[in-house]
N, CA and C atoms as an extended XYZ file, in Angstrom:
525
Properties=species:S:1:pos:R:3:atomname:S:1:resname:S:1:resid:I:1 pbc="F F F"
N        77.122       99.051       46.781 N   UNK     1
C        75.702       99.010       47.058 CA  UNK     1
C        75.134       97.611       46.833 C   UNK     1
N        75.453       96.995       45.469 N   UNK     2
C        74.975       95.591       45.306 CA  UNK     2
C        75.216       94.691       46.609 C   UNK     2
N        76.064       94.851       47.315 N   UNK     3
C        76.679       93.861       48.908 CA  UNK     3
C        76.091       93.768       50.077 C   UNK     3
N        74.832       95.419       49.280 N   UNK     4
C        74.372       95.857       50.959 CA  UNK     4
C        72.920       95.583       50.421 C   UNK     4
N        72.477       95.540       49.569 N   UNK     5
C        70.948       94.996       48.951 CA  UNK     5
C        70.396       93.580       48.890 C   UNK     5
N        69.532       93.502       49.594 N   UNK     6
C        69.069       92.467       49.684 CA  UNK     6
C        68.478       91.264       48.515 C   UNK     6
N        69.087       90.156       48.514 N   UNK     7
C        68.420       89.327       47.310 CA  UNK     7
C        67.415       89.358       47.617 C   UNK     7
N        66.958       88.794       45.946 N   UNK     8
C        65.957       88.397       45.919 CA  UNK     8
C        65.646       86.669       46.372 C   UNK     8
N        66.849       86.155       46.410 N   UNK     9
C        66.660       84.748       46.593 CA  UNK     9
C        66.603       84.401       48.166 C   UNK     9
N        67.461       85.046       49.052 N   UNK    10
C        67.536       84.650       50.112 CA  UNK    10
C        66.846       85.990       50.849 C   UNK    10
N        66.404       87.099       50.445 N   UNK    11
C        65.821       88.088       51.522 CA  UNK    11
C        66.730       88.767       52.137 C   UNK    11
N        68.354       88.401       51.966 N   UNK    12
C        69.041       89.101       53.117 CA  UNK    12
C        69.941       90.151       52.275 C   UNK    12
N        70.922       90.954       52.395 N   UNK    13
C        72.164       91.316       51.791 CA  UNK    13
C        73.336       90.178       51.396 C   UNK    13
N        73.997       90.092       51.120 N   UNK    14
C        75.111       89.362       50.686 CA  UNK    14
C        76.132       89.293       52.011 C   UNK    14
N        76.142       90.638       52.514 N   UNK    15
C        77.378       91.202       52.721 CA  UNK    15
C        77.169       90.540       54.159 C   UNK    15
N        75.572       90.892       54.455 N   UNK    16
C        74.782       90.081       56.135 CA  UNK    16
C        75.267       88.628       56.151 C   UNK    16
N        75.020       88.362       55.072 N   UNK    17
C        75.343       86.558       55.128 CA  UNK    17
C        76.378       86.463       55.517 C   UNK    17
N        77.467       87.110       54.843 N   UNK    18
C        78.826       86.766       54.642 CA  UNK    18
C        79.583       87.213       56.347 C   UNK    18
N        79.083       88.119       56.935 N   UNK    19
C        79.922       88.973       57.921 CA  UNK    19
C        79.208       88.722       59.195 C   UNK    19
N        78.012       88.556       59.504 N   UNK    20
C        76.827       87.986       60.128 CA  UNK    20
C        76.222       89.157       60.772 C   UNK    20
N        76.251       90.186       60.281 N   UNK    21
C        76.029       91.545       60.916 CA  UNK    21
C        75.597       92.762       59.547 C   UNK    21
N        74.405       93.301       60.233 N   UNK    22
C        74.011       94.288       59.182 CA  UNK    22
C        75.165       95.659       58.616 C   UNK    22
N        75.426       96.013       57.869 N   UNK    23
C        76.459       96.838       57.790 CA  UNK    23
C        75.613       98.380       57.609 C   UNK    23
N        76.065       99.496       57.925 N   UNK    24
C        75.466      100.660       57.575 CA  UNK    24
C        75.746      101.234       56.264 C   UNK    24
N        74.606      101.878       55.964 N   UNK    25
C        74.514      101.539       54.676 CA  UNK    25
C        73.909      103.350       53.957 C   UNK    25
N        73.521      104.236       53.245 N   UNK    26
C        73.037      105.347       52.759 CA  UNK    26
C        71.601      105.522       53.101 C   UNK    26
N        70.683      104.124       53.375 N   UNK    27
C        69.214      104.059       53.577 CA  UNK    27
C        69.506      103.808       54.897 C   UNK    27
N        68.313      104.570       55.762 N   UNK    28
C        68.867      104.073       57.040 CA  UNK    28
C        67.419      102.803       57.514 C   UNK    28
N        67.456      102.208       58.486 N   UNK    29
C        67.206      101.005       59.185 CA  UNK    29
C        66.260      100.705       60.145 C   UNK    29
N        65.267      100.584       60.440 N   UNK    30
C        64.624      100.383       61.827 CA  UNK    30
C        64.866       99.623       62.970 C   UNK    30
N        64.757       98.535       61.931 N   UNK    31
C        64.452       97.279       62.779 CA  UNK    31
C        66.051       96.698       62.639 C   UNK    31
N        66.080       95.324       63.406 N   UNK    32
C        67.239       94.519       62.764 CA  UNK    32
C        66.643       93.212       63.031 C   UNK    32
N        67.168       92.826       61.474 N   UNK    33
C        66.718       91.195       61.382 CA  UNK    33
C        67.294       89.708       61.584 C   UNK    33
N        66.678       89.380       62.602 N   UNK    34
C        67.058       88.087       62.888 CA  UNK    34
C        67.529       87.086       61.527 C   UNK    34
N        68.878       86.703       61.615 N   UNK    35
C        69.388       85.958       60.207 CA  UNK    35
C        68.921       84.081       60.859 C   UNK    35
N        68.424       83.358       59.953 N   UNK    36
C        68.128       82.102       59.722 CA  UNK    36
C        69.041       81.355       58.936 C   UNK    36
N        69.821       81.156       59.333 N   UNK    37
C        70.713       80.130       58.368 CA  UNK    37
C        70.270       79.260       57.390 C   UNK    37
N        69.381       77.971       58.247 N   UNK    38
C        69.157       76.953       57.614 CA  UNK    38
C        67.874       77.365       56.768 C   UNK    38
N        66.855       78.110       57.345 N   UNK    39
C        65.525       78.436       56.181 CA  UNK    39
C        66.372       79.423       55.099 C   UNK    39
N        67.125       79.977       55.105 N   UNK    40
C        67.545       80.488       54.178 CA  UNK    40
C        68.015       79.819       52.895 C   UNK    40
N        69.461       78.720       53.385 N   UNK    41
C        69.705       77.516       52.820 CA  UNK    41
C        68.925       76.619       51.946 C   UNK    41
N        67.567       76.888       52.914 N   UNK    42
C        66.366       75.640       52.506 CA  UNK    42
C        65.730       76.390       51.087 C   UNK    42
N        65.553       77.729       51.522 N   UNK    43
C        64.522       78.582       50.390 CA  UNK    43
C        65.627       78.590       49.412 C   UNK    43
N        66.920       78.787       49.115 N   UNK    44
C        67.642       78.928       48.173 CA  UNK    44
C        68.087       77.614       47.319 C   UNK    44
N        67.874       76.321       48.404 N   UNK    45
C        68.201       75.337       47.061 CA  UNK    45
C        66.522       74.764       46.312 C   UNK    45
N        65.301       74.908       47.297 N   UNK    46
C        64.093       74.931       46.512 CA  UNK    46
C        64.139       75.851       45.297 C   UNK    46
N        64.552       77.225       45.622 N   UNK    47
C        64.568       77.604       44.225 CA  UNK    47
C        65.129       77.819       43.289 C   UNK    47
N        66.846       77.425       43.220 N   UNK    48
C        67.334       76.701       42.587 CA  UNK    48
C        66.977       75.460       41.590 C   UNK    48
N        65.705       74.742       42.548 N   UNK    49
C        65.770       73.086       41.944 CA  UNK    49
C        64.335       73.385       41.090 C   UNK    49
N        63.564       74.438       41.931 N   UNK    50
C        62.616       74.622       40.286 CA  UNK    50
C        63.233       75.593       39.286 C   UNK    50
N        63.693       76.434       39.272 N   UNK    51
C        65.191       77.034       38.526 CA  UNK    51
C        65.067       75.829       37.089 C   UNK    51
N        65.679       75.114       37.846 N   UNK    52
C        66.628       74.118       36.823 CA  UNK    52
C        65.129       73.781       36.509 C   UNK    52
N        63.835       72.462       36.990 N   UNK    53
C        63.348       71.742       36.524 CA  UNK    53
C        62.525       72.615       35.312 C   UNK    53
N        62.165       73.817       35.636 N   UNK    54
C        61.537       74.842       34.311 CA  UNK    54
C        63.063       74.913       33.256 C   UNK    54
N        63.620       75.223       33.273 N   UNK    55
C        64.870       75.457       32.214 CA  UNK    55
C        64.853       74.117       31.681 C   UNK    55
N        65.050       73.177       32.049 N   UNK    56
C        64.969       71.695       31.656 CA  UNK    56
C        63.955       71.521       31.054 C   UNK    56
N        62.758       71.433       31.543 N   UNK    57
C        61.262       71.163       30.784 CA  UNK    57
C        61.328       72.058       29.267 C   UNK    57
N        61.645       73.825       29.654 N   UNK    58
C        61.602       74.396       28.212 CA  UNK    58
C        62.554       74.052       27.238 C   UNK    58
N        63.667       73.525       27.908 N   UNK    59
C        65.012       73.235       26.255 CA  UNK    59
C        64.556       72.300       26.063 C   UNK    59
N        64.057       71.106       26.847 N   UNK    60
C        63.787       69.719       26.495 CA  UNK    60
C        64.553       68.778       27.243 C   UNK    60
N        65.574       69.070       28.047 N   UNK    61
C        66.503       68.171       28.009 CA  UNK    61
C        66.112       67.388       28.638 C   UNK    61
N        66.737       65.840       28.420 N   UNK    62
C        66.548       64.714       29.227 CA  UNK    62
C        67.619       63.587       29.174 C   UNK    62
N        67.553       62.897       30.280 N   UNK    63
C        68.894       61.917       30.310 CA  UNK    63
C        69.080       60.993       29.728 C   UNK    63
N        70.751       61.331       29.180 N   UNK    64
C        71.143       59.914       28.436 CA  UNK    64
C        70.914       58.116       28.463 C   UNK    64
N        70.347       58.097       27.478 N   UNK    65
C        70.032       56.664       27.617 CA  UNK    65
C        71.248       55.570       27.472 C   UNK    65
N        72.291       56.292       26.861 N   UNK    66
C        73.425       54.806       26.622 CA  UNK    66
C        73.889       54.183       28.286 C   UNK    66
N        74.315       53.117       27.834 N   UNK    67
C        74.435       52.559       28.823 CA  UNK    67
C        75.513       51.251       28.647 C   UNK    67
N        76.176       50.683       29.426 N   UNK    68
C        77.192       49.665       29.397 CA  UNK    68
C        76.649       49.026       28.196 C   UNK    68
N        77.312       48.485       26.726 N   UNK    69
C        77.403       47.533       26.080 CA  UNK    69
C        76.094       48.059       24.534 C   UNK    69
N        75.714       49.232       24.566 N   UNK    70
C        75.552       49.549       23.732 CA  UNK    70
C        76.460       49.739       22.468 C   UNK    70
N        76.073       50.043       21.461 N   UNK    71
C        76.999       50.440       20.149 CA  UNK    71
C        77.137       51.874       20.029 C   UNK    71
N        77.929       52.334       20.248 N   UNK    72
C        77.626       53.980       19.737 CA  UNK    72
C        78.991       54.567       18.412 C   UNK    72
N        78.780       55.961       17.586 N   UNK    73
C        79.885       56.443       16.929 CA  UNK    73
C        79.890       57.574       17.942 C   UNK    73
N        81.239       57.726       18.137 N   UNK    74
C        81.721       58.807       18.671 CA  UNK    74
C        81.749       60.107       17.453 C   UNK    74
N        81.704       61.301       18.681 N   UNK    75
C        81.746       62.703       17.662 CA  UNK    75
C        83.201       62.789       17.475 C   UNK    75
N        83.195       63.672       15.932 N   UNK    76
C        84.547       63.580       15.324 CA  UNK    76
C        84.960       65.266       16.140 C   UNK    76
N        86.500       64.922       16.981 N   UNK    77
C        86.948       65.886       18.184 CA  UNK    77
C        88.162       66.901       16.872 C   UNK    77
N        88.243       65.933       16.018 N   UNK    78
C        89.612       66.866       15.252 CA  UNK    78
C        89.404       66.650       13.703 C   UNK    78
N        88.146       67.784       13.492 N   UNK    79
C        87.482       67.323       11.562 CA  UNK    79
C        88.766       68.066       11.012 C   UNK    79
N        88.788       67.590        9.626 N   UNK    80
C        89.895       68.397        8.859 CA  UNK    80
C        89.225       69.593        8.084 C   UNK    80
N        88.413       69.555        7.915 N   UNK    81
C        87.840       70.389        7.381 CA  UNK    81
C        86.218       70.690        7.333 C   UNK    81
N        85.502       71.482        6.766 N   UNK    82
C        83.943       71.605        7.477 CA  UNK    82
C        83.389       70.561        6.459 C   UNK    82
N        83.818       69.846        5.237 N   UNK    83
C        83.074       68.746        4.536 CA  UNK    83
C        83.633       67.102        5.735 C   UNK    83
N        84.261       67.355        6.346 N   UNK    84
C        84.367       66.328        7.691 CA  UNK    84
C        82.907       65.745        8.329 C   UNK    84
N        82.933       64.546        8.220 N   UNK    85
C        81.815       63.990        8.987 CA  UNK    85
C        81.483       64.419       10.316 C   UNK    85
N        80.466       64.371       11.331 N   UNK    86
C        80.678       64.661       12.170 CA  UNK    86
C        80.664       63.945       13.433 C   UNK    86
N        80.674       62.369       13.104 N   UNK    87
C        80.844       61.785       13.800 CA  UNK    87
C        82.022       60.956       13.367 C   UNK    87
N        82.384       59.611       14.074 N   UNK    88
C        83.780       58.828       13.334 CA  UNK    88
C        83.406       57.882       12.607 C   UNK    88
N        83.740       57.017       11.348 N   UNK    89
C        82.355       56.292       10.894 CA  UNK    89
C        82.517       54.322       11.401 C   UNK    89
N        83.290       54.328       12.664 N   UNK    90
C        83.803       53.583       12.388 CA  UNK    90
C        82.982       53.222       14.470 C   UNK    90
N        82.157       52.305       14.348 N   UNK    91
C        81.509       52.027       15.877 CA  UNK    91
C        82.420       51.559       16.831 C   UNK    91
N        82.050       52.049       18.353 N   UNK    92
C        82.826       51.332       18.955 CA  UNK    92
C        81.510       50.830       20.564 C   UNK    92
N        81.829       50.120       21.398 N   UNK    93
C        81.250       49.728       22.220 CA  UNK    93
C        81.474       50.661       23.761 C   UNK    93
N        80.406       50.486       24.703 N   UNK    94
C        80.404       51.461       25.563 CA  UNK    94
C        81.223       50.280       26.651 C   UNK    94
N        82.156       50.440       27.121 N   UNK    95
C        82.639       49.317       27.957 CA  UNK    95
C        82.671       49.533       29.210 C   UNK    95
N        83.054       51.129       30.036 N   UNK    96
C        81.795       51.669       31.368 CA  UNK    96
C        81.456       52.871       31.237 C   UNK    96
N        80.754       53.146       32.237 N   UNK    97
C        79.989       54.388       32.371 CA  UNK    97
C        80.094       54.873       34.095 C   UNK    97
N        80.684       56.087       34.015 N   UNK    98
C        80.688       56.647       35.290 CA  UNK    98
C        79.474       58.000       34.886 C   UNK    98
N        78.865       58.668       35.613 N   UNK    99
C        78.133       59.472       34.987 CA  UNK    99
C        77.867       60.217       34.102 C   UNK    99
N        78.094       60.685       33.360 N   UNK   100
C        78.475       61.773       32.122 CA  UNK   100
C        79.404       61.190       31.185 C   UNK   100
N        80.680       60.276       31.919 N   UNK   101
C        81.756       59.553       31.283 CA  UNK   101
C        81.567       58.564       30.750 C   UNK   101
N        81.729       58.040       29.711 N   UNK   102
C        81.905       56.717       29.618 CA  UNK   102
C        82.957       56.298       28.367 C   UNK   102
N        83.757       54.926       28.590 N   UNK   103
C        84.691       54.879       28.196 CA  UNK   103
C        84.011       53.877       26.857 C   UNK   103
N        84.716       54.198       25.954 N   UNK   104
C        84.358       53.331       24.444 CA  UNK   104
C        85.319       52.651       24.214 C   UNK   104
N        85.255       51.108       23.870 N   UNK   105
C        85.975       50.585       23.008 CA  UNK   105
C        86.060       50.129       21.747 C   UNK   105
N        86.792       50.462       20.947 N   UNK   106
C        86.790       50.036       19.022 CA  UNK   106
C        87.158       48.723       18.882 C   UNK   106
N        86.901       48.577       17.960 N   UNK   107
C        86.892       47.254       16.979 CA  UNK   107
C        88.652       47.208       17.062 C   UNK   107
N        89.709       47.847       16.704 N   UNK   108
C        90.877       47.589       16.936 CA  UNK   108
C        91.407       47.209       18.536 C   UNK   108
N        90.577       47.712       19.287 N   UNK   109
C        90.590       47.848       21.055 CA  UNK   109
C        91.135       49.063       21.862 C   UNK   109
N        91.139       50.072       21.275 N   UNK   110
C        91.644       51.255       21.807 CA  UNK   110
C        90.361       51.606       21.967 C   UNK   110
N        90.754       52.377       23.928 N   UNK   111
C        89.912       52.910       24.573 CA  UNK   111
C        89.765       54.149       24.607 C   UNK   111
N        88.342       54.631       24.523 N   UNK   112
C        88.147       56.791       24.463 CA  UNK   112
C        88.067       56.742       25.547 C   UNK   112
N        87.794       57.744       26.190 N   UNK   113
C        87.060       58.618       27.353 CA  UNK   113
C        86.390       59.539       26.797 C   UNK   113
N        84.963       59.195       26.927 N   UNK   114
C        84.220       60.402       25.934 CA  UNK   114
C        82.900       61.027       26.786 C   UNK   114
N        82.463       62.694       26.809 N   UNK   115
C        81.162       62.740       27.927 CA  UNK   115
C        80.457       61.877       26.827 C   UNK   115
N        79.094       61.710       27.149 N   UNK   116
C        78.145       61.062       26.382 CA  UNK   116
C        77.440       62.018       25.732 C   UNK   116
N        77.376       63.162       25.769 N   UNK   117
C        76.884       64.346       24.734 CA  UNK   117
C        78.077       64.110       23.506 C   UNK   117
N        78.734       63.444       23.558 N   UNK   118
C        79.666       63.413       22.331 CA  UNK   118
C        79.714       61.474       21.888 C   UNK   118
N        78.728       61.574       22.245 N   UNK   119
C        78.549       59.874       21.657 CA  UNK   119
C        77.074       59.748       21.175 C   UNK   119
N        76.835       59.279       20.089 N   UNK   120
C        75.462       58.804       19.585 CA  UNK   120
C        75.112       57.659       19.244 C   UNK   120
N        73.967       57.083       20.407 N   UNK   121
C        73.957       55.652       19.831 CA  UNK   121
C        73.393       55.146       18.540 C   UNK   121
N        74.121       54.219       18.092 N   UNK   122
C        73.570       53.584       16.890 CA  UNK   122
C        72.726       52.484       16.963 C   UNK   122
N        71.438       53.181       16.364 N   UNK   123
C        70.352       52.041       15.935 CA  UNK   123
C        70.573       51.022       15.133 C   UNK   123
N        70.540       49.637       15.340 N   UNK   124
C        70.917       48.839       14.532 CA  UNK   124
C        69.680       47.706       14.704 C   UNK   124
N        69.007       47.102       13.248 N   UNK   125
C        67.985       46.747       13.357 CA  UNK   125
C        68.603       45.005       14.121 C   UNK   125
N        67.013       44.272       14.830 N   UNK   126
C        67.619       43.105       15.382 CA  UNK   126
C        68.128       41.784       14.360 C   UNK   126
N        68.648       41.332       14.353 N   UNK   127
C        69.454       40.392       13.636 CA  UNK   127
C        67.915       39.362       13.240 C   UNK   127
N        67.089       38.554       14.222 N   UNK   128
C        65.993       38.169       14.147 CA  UNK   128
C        65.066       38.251       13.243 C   UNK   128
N        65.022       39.562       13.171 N   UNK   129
C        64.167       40.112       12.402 CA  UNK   129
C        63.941       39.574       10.698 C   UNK   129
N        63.000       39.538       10.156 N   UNK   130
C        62.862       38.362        9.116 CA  UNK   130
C        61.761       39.747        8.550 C   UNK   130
N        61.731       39.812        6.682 N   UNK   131
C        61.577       39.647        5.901 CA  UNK   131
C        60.025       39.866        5.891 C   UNK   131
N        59.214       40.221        7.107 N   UNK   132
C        57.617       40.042        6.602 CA  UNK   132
C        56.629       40.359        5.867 C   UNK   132
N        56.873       40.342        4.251 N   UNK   133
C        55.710       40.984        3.382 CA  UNK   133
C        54.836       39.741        2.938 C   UNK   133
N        53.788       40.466        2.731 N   UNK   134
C        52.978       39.814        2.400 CA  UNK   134
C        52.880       38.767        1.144 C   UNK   134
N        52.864       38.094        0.434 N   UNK   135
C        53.084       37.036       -1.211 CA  UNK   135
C        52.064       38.113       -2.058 C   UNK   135
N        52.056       38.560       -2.923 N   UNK   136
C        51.476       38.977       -4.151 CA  UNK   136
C        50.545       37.685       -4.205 C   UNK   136
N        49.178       38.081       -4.316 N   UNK   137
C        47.788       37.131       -4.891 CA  UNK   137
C        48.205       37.147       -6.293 C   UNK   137
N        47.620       35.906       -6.479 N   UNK   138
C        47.390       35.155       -7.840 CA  UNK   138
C        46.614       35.413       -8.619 C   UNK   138
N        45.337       36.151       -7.902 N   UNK   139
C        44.600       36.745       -8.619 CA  UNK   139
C        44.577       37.843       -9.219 C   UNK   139
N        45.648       38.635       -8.645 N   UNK   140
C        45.982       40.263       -9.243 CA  UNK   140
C        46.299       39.748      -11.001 C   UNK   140
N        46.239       41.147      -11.896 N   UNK   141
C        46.646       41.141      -12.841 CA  UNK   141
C        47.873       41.734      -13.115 C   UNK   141
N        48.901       41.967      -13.883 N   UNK   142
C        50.076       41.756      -13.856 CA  UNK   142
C        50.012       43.408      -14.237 C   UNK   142
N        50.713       43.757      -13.425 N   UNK   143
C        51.063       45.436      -13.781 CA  UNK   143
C        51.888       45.825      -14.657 C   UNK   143
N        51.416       46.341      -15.577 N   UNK   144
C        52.130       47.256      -16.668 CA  UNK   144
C        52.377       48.484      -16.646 C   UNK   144
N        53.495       48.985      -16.738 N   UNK   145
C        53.706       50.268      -16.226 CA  UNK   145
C        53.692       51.267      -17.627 C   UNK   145
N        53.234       51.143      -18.396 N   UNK   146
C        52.847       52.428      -19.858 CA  UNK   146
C        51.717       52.527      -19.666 C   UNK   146
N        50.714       51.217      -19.115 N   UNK   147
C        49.401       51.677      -19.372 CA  UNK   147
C        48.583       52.347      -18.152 C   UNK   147
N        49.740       52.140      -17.051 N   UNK   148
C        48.997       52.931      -15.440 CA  UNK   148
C        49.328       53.970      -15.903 C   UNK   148
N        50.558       54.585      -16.456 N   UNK   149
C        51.310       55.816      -16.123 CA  UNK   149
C        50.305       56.574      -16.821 C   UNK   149
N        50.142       56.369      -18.382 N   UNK   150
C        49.163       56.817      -19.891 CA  UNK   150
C        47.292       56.688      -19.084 C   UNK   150
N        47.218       56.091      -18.073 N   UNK   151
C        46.122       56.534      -17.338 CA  UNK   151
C        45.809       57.349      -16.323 C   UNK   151
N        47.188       57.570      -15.852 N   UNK   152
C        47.003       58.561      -14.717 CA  UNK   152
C        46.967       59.937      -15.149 C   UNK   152
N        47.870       59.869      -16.534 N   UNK   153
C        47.862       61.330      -16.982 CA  UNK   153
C        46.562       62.065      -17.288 C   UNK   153
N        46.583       60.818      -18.226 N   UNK   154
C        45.178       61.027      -18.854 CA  UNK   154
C        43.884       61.248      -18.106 C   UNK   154
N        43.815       60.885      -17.046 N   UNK   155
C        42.649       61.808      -16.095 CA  UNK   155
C        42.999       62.580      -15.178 C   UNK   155
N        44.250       63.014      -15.216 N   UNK   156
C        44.664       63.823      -13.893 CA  UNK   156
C        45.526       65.411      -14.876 C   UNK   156
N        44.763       66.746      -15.283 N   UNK   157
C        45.077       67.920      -15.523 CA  UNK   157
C        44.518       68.852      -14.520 C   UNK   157
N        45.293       69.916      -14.703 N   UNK   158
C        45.278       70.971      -14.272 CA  UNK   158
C        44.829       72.007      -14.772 C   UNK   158
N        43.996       73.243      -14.089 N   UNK   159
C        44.054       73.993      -14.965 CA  UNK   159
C        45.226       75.413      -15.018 C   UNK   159
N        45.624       75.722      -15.797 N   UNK   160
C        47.052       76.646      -16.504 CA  UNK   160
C        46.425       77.858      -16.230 C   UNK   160
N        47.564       78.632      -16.200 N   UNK   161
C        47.076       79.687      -16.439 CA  UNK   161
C        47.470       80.430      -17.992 C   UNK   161
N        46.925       81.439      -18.843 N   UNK   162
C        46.774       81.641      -19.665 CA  UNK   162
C        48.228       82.382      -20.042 C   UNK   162
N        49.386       82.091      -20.579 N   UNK   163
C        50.817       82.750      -20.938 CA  UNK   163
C        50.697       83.958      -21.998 C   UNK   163
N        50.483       85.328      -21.759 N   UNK   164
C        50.769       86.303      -22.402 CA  UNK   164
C        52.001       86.785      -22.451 C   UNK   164
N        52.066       87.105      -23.726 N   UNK   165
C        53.401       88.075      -23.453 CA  UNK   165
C        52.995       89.733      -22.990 C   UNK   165
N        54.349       90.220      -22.387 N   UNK   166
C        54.427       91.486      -22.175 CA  UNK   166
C        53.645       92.519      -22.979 C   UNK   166
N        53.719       94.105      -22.862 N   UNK   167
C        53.283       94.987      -23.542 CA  UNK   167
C        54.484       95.217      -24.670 C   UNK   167
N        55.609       95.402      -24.035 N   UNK   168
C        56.212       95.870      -24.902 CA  UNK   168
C        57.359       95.123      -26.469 C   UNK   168
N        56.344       94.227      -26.652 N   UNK   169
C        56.748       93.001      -27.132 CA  UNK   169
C        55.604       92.569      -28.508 C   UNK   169
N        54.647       93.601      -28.526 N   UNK   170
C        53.694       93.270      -29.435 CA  UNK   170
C        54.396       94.194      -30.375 C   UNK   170
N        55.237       95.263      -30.529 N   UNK   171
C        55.498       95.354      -31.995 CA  UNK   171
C        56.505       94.248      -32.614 C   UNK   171
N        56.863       93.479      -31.516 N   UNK   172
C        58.004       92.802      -32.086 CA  UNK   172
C        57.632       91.314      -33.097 C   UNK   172
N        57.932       90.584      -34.047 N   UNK   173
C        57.821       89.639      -34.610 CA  UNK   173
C        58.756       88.174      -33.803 C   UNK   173
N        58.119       87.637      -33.075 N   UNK   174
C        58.624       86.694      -32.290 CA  UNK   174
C        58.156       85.499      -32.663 C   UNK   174
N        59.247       84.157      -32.746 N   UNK   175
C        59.092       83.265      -32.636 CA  UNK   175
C        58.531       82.568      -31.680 C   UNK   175
């Protein structure tokens, strides 16, 4: 029955597509319908392609950014055990990229083949980059740390709540 029912995606049976002819079937038929190849084709990869772009939008996904000559650690493919890192700790360079693929090279020079869902690039701050804080004024007074701490306490309580003991604890003589 599923062969002889019409999708929902393309409007036709399966079985119509496949054989190019309506087959008889338990429901019977009036009319017979002219089959469209190409609008069919057309309506099935449109909705296919919003298909995907909603599934995409709700997981989140979006495309890999590495790219030739980045740094990345590869994911660890053979941990010894579940306290195993989960990547390798040891960087290697992206040396190409075919779509999904791209090949890494290490610091020793041995080459991976790795997808890029199994590579994470590493942020590494720029070498350039300098040191920018501000100089401590001259005019500040020199911080002592007993007499901030012995001030903060000292105006900063709470109020408790009141610690009773139990009922069944008042005949008892407790320390």
């Amino acid at each position: 029955m599923y062969s002889l029912t019409p999708h929902s995606v393309t409007g036709v049976a399966p079985a119509t597509l496949m054989h190019g002819r309506r087959f008889r079937d338990l429901v019977p038929h009036l009319q017979e319908e002219a089959i469209f190849d190409e609008e069919m084709r057309d309506r099935d990869l449109t909705i296919k392609h919003n298909t995907k772009e909603n599934r995409d939008k709700r997981v989140g996904a979006k495309e890999s950014s590495i790219g030739v000559g980045d740094t990345v650690l590869m994911k660890n493919m053979q941990p010894q055990n579940k306290l195993s890192p989960g990547f390798l700790p040891t960087p290697g360079k992206v040396v190409h990229r075919y779509g999904s693929t791209a090949t890494v090279e290490t610091a020793t020079g041995q080459q991976y083949k790795r997808n890029v869902a199994h590579l994470k690039e590493l942020q590494q701050p720029p070498a350039a980059e300098v040191d920018q804080r501000e100089p401590e004024s001259i005019d500040s007074p020199p911080f002592i740390s007993g007499q901030q701490d012995q001030q903060a306490v000292a105006g900063y309580s709470r109020q408790r709540r009141e610690i009773v003991l139990p009922k069944r604890f008042e005949d008892y003589l407790l320390q």
